[in-house]
N, C-alpha and C positions, 0 to 999 in steps of 0.2 A: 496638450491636455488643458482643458477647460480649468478656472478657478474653483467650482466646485467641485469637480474630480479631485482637484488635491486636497480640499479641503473634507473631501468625504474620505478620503484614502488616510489621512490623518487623524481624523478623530474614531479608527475602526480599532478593536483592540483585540486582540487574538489571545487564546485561553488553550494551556494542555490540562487535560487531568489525567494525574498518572496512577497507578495500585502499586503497591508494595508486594513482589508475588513469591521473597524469595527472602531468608531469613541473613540477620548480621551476623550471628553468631558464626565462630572465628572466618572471621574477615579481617583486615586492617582497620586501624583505626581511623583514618581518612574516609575511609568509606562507609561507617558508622555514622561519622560526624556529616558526610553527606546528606546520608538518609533524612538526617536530624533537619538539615537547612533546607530540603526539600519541603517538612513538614511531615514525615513519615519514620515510624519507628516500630512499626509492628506488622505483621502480615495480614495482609486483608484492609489495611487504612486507604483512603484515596484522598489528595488533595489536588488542588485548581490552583494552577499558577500561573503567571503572565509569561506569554512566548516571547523571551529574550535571548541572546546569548549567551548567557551565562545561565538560566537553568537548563538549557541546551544543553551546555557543557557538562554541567553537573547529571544530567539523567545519561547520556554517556557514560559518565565515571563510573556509572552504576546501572547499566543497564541489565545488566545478570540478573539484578536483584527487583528491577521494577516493571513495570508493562504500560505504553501508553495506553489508556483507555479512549480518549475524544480527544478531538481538537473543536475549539468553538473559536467566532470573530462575533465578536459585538460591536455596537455603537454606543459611543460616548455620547451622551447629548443632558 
């Protein structure tokens, strides 16, 4: 791989936005406070968050409750 290849590969940034499509109420509490660190708390809300790990994880905990709507990859520059 070329140094620009990596260097283009590296500064690309990937984006989910997820909807909220499914209510907290009596759920766990974990699962509330999820919603919360997502950025969502109401049905019908959409937030943009960066594709990591760990909101991976987090839209798992809760996937009952939410819906991916897109995925985008941008450039840093």
């Amino acid at each position: 791989m070329t140094k620009f290849a990596e260097f283009a590969m590296a500064t690309r940034k990937k984006t989910i936005t997820i909807k909220q499509v499914g209510s907290p109420i009596r759920r766990r509490h974990d699962q509330r406070e999820t919603l919360i660190g997502l950025g969502l708390n109401r049905i019908g809300r959409v937030s943009e968050l960066e594709d990591t790990p760990s909101a991976r994880g987090m839209i798992a905990k809760v996937a009952h409750l939410v819906r991916v709507v897109g995925e985008q990859t941008t450039d840093e520059r």
